[in-house]
DRENMARLO-72151 format. One record per residue: residue number from 1; residue in three letters; x, y, z of N, C-alpha, C in turn; chain. Coordinates in pm, 1 decimal, decimal comma. Layout:
BEGIN
 num residu      npx      npy      npz     capx     capy     capz      cpx      cpy      cpz chaine
 NUM    ALA        X        Y        Z        X        Y        Z        X        Y        Z      A
...
//
This chain:
BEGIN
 num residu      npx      npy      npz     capx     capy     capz      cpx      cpy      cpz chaine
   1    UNK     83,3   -120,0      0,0      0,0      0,0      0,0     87,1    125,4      0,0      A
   2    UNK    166,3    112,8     90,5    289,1    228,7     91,0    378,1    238,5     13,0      A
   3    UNK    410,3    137,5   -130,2    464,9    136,5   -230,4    329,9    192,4   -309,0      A
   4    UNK    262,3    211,8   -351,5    148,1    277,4   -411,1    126,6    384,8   -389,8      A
   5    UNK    150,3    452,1   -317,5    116,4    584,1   -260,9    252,1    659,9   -289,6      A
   6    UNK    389,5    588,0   -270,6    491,2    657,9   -335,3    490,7    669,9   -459,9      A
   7    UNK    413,2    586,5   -498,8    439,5    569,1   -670,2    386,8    679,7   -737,6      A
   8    UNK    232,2    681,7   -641,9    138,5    767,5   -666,1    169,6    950,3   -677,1      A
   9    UNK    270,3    959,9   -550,7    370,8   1088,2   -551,6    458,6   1124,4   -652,2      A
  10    UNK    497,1   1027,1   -666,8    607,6   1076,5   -811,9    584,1   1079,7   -923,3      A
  11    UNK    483,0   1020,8   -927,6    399,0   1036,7  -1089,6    324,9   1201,1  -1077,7      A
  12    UNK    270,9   1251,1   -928,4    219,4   1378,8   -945,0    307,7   1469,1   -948,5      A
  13    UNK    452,9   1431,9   -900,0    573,6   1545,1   -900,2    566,6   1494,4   -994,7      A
  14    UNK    621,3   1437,3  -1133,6    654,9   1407,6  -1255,6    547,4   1515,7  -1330,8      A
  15    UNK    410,0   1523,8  -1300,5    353,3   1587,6  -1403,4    381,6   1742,8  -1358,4      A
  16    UNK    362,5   1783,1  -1230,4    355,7   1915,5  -1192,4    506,4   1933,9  -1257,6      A
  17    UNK    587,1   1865,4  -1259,8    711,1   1907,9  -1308,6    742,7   1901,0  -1483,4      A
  18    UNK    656,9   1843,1  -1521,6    612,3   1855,8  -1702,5    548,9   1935,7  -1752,5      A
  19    UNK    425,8   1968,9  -1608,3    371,1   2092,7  -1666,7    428,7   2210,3  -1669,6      A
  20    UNK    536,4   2215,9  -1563,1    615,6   2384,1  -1550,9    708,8   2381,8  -1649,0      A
  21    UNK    794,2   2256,1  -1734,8    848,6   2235,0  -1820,0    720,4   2320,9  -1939,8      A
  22    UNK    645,2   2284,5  -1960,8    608,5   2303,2  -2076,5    545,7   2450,5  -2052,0      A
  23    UNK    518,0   2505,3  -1903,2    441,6   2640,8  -1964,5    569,9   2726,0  -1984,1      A
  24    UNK    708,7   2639,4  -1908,8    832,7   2777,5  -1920,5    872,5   2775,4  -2061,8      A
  25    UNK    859,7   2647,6  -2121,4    835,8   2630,9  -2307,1    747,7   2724,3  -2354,3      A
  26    UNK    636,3   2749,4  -2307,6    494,6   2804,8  -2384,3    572,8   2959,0  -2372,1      A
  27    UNK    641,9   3000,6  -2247,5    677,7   3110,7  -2267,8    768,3   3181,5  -2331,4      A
  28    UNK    868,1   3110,2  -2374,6   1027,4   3043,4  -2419,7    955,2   3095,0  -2569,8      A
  29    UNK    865,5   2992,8  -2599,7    847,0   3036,6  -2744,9    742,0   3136,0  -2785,7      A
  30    UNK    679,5   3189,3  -2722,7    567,7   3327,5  -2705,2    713,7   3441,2  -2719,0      A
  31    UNK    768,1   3451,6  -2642,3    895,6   3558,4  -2664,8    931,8   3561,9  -2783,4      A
  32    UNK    943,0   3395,7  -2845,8   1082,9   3427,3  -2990,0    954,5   3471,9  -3070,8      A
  33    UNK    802,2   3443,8  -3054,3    734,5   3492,9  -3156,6    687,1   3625,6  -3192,7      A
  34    UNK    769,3   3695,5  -3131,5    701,9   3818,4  -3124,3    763,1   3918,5  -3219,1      A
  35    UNK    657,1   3951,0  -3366,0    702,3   3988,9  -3465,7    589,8   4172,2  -3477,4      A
  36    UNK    658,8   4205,3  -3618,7    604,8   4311,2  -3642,6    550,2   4292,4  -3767,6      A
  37    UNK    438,7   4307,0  -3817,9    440,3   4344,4  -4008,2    419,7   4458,9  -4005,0      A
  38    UNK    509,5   4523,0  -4144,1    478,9   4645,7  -4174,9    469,0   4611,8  -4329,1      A
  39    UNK    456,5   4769,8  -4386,8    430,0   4779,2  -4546,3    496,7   4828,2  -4611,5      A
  40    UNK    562,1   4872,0  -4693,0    615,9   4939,2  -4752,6    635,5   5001,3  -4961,5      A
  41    UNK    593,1   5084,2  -4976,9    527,7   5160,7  -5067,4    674,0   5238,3  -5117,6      A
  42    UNK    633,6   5222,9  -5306,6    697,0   5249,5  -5387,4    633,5   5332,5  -5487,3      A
  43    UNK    614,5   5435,5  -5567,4    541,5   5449,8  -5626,8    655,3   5551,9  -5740,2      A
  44    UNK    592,7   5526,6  -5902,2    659,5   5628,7  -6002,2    570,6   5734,2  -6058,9      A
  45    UNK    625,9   5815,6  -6117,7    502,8   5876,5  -6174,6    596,0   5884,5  -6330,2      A
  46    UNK    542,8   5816,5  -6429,5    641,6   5785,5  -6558,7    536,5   5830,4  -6646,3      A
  47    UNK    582,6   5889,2  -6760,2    522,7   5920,2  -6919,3    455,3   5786,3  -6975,9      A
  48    UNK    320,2   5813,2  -7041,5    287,0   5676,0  -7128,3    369,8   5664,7  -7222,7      A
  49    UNK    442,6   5546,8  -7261,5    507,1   5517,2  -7399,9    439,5   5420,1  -7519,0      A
  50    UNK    274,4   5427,4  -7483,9    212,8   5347,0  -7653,6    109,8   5416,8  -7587,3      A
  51    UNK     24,2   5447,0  -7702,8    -50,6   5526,4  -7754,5   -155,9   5437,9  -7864,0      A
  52    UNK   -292,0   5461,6  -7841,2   -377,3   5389,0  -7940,4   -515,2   5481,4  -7945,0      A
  53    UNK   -493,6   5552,1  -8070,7   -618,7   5680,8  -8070,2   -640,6   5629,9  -8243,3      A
  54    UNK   -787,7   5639,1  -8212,6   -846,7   5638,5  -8344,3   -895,8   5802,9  -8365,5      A
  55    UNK   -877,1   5771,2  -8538,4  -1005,6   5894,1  -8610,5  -1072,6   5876,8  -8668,1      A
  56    UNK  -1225,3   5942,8  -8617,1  -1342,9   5863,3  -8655,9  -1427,1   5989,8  -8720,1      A
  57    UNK  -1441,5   5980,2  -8870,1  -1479,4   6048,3  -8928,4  -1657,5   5977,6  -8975,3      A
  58    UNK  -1738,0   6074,4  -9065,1  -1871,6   6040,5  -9143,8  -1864,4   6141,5  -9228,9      A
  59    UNK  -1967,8   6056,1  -9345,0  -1998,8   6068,8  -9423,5  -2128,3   6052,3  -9445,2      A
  60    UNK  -2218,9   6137,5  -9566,4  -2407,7   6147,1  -9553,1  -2371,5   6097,1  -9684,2      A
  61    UNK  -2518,0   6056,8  -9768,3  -2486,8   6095,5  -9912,4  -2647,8   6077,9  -9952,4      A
  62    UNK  -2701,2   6044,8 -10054,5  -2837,7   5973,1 -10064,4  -2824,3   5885,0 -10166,3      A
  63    UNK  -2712,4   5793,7 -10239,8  -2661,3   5769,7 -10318,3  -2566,9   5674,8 -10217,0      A
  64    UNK  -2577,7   5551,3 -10232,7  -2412,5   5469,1 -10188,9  -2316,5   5489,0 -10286,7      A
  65    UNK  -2333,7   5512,3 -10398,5  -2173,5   5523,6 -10442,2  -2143,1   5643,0 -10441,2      A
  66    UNK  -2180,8   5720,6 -10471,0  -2121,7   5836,8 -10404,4  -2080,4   5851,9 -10280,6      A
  67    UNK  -2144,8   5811,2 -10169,9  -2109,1   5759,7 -10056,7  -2008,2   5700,6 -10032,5      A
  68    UNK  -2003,9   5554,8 -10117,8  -1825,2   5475,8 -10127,9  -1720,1   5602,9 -10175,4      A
  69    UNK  -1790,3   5676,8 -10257,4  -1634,6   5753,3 -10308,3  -1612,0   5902,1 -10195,8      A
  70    UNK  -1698,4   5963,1 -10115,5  -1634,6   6035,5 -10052,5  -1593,3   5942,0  -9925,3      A
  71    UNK  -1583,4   5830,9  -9894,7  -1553,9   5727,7  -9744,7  -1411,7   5731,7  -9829,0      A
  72    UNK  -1413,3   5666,0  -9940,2  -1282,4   5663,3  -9989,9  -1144,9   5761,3 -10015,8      A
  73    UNK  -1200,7   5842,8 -10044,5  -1135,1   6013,0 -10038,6  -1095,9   6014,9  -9971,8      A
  74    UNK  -1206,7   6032,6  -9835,3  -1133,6   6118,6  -9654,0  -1054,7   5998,4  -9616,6      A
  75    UNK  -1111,8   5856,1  -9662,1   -975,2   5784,4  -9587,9   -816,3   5803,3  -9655,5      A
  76    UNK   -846,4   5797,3  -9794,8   -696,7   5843,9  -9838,1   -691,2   5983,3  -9761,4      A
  77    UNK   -709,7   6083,1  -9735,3   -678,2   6200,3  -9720,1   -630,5   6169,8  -9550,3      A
  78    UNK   -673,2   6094,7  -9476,5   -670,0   6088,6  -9370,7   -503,4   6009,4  -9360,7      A
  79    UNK   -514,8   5920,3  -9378,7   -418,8   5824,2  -9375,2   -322,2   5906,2  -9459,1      A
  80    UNK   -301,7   6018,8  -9580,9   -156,3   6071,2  -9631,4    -99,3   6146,5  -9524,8      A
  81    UNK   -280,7   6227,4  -9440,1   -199,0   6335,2  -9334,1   -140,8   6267,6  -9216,5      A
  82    UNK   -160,6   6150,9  -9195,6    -88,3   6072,1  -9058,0     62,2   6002,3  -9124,7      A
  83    UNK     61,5   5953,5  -9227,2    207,4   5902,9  -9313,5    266,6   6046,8  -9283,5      A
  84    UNK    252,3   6150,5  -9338,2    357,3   6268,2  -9338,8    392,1   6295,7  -9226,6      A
  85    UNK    293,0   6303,5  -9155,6    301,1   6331,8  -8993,1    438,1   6231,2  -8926,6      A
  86    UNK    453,3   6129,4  -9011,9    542,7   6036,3  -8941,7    531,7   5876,2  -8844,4      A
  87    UNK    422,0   5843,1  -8936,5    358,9   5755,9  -8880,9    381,6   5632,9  -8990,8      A
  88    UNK    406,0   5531,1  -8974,6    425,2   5412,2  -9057,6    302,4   5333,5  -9090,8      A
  89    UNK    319,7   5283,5  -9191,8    192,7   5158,6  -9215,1    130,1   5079,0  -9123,4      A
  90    UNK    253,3   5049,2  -9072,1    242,8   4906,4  -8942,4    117,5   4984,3  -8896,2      A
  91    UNK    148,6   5122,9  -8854,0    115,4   5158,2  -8701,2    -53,8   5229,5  -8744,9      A
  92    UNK    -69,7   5220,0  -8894,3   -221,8   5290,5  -8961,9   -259,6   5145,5  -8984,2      A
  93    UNK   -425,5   5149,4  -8880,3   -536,6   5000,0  -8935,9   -669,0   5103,5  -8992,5      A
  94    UNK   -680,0   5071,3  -9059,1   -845,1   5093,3  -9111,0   -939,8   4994,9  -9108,2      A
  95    UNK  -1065,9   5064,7  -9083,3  -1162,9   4943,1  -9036,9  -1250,0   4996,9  -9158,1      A
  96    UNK  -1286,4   4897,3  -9172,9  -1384,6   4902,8  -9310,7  -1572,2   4983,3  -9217,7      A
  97    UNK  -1605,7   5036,6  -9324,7  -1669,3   5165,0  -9297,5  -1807,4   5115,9  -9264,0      A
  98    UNK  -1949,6   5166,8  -9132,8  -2020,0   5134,9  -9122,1  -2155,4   5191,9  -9184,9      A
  99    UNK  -2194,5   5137,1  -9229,4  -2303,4   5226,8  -9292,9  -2464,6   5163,7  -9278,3      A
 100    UNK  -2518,2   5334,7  -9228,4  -2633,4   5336,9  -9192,6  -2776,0   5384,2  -9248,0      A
 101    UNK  -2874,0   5298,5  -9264,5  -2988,6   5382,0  -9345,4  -3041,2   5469,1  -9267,1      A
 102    UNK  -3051,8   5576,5  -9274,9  -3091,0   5676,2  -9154,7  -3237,0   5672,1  -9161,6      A
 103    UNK  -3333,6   5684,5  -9313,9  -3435,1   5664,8  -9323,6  -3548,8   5534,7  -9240,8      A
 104    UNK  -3450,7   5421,6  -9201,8  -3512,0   5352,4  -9099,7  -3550,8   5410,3  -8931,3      A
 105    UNK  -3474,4   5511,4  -8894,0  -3480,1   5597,4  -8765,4  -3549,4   5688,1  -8829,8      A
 106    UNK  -3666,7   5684,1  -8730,7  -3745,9   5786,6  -8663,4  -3727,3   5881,4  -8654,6      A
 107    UNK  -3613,7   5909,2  -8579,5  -3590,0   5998,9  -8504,2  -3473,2   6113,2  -8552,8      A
 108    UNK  -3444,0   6032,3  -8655,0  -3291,5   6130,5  -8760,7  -3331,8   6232,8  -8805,1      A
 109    UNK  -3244,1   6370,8  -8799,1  -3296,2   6488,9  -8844,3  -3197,4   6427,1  -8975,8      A
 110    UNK  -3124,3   6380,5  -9023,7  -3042,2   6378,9  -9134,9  -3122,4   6397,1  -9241,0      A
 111    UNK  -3080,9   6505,5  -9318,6  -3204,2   6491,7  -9484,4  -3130,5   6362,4  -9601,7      A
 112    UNK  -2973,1   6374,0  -9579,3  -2917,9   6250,5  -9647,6  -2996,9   6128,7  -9570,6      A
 113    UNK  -2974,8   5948,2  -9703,4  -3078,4   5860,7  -9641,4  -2966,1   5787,9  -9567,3      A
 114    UNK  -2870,2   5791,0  -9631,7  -2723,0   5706,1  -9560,5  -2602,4   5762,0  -9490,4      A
 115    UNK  -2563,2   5761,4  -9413,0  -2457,5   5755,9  -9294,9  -2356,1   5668,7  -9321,4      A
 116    UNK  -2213,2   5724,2  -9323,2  -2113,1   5596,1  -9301,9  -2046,9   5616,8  -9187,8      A
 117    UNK  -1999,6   5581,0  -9076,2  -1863,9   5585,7  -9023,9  -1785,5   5495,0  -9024,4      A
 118    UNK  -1638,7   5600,0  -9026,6  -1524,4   5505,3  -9051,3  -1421,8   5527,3  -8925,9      A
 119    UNK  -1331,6   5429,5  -8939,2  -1235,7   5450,2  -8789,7  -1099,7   5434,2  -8849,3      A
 120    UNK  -1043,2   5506,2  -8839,4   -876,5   5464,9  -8891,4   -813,3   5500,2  -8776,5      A
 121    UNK   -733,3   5393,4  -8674,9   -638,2   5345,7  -8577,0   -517,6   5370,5  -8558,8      A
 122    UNK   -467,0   5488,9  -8514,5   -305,8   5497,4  -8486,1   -237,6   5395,1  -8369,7      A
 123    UNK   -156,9   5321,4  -8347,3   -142,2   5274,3  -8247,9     45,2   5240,8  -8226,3      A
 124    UNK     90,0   5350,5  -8174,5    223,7   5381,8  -8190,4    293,6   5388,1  -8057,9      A
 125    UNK    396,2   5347,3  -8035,4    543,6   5345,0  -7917,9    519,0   5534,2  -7904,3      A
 126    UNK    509,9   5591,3  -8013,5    572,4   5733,9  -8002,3    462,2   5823,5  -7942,6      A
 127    UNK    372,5   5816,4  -7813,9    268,3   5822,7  -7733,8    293,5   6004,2  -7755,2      A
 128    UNK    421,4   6073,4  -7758,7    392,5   6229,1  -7810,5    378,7   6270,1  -7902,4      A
 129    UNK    405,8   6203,8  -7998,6    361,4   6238,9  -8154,6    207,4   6178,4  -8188,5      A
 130    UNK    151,1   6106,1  -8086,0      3,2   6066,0  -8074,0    -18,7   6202,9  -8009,4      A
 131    UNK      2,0   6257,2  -7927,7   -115,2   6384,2  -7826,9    -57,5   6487,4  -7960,5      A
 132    UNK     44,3   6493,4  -8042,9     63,7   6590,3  -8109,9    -79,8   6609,0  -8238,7      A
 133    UNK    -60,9   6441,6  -8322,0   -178,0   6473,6  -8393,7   -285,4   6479,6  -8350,3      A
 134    UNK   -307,9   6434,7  -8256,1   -481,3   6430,3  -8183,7   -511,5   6588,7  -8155,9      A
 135    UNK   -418,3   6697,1  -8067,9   -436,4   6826,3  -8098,2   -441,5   6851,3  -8244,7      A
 136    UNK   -417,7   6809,2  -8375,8   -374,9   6861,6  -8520,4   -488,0   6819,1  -8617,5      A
 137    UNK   -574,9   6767,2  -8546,1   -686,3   6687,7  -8631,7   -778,7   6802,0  -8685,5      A
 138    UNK   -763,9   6915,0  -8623,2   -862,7   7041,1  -8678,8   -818,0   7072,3  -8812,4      A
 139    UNK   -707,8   6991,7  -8894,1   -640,3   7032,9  -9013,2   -710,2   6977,3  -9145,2      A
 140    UNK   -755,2   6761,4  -9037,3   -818,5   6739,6  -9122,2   -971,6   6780,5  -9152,8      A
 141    UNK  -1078,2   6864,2  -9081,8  -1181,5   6921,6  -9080,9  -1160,2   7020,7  -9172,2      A
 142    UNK  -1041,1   7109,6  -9191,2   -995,5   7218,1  -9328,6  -1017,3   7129,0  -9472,4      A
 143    UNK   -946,0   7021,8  -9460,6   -935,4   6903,0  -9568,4  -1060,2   6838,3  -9608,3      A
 144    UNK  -1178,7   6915,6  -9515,7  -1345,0   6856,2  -9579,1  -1362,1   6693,0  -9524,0      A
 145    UNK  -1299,3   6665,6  -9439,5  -1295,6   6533,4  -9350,5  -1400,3   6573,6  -9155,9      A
 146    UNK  -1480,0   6488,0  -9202,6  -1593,9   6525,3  -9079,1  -1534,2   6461,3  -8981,8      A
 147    UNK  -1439,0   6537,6  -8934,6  -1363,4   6439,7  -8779,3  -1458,1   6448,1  -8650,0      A
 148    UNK  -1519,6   6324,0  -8567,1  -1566,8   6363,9  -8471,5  -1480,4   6324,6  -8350,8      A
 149    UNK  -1543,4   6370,9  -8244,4  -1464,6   6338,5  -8107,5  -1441,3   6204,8  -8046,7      A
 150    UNK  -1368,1   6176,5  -7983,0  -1341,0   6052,2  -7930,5  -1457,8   6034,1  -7837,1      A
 151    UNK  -1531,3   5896,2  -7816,6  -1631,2   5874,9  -7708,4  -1603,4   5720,0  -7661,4      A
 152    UNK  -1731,0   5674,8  -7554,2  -1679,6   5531,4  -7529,0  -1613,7   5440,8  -7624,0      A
 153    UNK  -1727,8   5466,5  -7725,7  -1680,1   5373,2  -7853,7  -1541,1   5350,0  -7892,6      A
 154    UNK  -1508,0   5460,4  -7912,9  -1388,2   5490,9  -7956,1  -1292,6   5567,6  -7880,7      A
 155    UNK  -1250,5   5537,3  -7792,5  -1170,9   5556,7  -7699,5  -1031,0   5569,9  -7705,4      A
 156    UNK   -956,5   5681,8  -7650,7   -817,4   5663,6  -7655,4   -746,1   5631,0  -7547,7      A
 157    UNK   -632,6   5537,8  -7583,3   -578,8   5481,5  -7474,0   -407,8   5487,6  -7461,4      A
 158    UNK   -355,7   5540,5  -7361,9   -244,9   5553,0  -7343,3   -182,9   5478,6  -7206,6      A
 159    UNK    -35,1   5404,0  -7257,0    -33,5   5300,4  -7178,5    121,7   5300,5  -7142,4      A
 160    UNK    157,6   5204,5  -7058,6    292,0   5210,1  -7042,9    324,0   5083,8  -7017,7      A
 161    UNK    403,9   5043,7  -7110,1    447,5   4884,9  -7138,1    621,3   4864,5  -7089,0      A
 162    UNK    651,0   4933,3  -6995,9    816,0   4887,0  -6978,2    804,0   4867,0  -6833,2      A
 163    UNK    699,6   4796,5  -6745,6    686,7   4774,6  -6618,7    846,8   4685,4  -6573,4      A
 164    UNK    866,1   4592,8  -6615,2    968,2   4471,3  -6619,8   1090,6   4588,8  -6610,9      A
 165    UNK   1112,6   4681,1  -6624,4   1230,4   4753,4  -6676,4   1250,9   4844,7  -6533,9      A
 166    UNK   1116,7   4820,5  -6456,6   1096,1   4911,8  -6334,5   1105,3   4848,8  -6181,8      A
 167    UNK   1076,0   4770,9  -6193,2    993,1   4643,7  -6109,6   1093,3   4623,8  -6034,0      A
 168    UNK   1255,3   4619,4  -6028,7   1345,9   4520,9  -5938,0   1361,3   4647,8  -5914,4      A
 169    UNK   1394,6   4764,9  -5930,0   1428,1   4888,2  -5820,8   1325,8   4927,7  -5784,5      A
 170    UNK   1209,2   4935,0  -5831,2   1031,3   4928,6  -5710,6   1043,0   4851,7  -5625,3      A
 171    UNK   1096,3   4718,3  -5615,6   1063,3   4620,7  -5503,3   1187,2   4663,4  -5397,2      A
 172    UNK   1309,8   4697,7  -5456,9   1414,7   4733,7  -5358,2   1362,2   4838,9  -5268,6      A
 173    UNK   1308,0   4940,0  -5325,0   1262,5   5065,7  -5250,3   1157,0   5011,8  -5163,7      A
 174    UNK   1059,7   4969,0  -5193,8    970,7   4916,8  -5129,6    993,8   4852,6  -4987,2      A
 175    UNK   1059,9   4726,0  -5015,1   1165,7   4651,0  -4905,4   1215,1   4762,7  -4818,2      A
 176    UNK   1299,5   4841,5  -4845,9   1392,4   4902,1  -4762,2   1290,2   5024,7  -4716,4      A
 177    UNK   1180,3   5070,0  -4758,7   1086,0   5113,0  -4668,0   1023,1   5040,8  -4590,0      A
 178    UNK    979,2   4974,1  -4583,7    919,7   4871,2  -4475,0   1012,9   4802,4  -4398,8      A
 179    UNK   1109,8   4845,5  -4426,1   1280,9   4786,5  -4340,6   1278,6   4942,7  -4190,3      A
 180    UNK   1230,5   5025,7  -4262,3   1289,3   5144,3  -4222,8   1172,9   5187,9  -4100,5      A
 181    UNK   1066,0   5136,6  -4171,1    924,2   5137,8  -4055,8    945,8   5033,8  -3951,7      A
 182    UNK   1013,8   4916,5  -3949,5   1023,8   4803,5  -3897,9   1113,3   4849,0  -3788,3      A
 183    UNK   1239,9   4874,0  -3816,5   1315,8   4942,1  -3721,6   1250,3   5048,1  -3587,0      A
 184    UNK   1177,6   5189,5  -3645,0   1141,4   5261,5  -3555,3   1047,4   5204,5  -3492,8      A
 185    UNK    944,5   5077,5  -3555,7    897,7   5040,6  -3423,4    996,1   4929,9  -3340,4      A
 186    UNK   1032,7   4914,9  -3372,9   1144,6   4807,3  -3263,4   1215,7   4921,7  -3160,2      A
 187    UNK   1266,8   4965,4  -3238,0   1308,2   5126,8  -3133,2   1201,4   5164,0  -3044,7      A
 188    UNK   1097,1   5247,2  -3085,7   1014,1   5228,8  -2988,1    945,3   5178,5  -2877,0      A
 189    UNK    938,2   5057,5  -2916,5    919,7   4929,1  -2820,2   1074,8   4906,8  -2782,4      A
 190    UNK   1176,7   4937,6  -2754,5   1280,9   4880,4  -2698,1   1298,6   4757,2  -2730,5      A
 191    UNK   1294,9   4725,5  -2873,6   1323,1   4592,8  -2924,4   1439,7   4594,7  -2995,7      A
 192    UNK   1473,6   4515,1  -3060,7   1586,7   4490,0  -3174,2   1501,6   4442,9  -3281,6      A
 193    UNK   1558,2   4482,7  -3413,0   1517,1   4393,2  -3512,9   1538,9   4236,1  -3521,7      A
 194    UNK   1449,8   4161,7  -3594,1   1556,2   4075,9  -3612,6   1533,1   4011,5  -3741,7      A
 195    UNK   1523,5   3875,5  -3770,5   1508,2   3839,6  -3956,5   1377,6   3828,6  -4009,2      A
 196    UNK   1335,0   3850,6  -4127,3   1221,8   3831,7  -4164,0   1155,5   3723,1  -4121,5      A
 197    UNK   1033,9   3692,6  -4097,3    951,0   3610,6  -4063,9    904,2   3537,1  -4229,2      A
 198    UNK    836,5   3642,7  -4244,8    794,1   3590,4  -4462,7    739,0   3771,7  -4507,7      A
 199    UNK    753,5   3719,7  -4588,8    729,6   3863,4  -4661,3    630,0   3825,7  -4818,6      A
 200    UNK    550,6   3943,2  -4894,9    468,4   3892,1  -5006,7    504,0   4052,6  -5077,8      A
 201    UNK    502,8   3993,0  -5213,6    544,0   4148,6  -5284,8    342,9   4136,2  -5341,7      A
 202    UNK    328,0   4280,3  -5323,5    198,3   4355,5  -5365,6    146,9   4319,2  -5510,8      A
 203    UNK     71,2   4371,7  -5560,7     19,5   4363,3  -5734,0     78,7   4519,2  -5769,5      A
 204    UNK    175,3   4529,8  -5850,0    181,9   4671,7  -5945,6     53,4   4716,2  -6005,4      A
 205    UNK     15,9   4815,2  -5930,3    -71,9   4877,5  -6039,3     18,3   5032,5  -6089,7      A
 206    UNK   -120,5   5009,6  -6268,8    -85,9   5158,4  -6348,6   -177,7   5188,8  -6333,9      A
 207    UNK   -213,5   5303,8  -6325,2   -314,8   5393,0  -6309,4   -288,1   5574,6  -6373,0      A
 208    UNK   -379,9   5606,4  -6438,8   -368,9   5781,9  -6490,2   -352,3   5831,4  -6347,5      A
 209    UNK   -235,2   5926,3  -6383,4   -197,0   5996,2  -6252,1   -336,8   6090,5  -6242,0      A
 210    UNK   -431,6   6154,9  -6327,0   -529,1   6223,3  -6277,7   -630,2   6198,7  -6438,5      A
 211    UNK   -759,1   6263,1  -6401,2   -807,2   6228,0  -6523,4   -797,0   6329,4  -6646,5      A
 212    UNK   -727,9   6427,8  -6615,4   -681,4   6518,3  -6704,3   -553,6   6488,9  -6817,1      A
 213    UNK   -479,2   6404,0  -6719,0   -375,1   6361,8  -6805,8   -352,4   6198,2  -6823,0      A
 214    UNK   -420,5   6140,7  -6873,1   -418,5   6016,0  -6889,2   -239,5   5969,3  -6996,1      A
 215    UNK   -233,5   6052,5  -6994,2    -65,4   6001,9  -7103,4     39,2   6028,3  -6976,7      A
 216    UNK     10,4   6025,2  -6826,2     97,3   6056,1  -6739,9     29,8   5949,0  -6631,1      A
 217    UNK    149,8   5819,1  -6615,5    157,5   5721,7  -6538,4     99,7   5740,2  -6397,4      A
 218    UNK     76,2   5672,5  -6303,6    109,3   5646,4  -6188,9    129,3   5495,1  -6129,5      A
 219    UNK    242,5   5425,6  -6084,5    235,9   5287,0  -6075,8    323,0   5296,2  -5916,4      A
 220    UNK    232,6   5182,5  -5857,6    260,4   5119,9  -5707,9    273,1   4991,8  -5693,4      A
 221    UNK    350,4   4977,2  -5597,7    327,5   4799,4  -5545,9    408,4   4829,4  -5392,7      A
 222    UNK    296,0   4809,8  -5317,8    371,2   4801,4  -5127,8    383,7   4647,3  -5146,0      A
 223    UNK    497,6   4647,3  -5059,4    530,8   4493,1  -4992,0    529,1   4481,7  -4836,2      A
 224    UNK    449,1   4370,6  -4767,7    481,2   4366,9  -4706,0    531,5   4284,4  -4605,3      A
 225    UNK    603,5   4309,6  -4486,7    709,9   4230,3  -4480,7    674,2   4214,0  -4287,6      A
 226    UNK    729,0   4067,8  -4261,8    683,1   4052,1  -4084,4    834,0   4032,3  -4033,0      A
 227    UNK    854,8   4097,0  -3964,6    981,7   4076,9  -3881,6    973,7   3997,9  -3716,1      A
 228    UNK   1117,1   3922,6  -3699,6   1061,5   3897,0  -3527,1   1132,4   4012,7  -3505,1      A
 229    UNK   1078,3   4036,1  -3372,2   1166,3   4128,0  -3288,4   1201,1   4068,1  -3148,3      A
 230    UNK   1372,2   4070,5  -3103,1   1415,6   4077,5  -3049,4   1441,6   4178,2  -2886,1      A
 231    UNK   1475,6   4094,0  -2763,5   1492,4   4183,1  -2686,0   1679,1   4223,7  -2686,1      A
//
């Protein structure tokens, strides 16, 4: 019986003594876990370098061939003034021309019965010699070419395609800002830094720096990054 009862003792010192083992563990490793995440933000503000603006002209007539031959005209006339301008073949698409019986609408003040529009596509690397002709298009309206304005339909778009060329000194900056936030709070808290925990790089976005100037970049990507901290 008195061998049982010792037995019984040392098995309860054994646990009370496993359990203080393991909460001075629980605390042991609560300390090493004690991290920070922060963020850290990069941002450029870069020129668009491609450019994709159409010109979207019409034509009335009451007559389709006459109709085919002034669509045909303003597009040659259109397309010599963008070649001189300095624009290559590659970079001129023409879309074959839409044409509308106006006499089916109701609602058309047009006294001609047919409507055409046409779209001819600049789409060029040289994104300032795009805002140059897009201001210059009042030249082709002198030239008897019915230029209208850009709308949803036809939309201009200016873009910036050399992200890859940007990206490893965005992420450095980035890093070493969120390096730099990481620190003053460790300072603060009377900590030390210490090694990354894990870290995730952000999504780059482009975005028009405002809506006035859509041919003027804005691109970001924060990373952010968890540190332990040290006493």
């Amino acid at each position: 019986m008195q061998s049982r009862i010792k037995e019984a003792i040392v098995l309860a010192l054994a646990i009370v003594g496993l359990g203080a083992f393991i909460y001075n563990a629980a605390i042991d490793t609560k300390d090493k876990e004690r991290t920070v995440t922060v963020r850290g933000l990069s941002e450029r503000i870069v020129p668009a370098d491609y450019a994709i603006f159409p010109i979207v002209f019409t034509n009335t007539s009451n007559d389709l061939t006459s109709l085919y031959e002034s669509v045909q005209t303003n597009t040659d006339t259109v397309k010599d003034f963008l070649l001189k301008s300095g624009f290559s073949e590659k970079e001129i698409s023409i879309s074959a021309p839409v044409i509308e019986d106006v006499y089916g609408n109701g609602y058309s003040t047009l006294k001609a019965r047919y409507r055409s529009t046409s779209v001819i596509t600049v789409a060029t690397e040289n994104a300032d010699k795009a805002r140059e002709i897009m201001n210059r298009q009042g030249e082709l309206i002198k030239k008897g070419v019915a230029v209208t304005a850009s709308n949803w339909q036809y939309p201009v778009s200016f873009r910036f395609t050399k992200l890859n060329d940007v990206k490893p000194e965005m992420i450095e900056e980035a890093t070493k800002n969120a390096r730099a936030s990481a620190i003053k709070f460790a300072e603060d808290s009377q900590s030390k830094l210490g090694k990354i925990k894990k870290a995730s790089q952000g999504i780059f976005s482009i975005e028009n720096r405002d809506e006035s100037t859509p041919f003027i970049k804005t691109i970001r990507v924060v990373t952010n990054v968890e540190y332990y901290l040290e006493d």
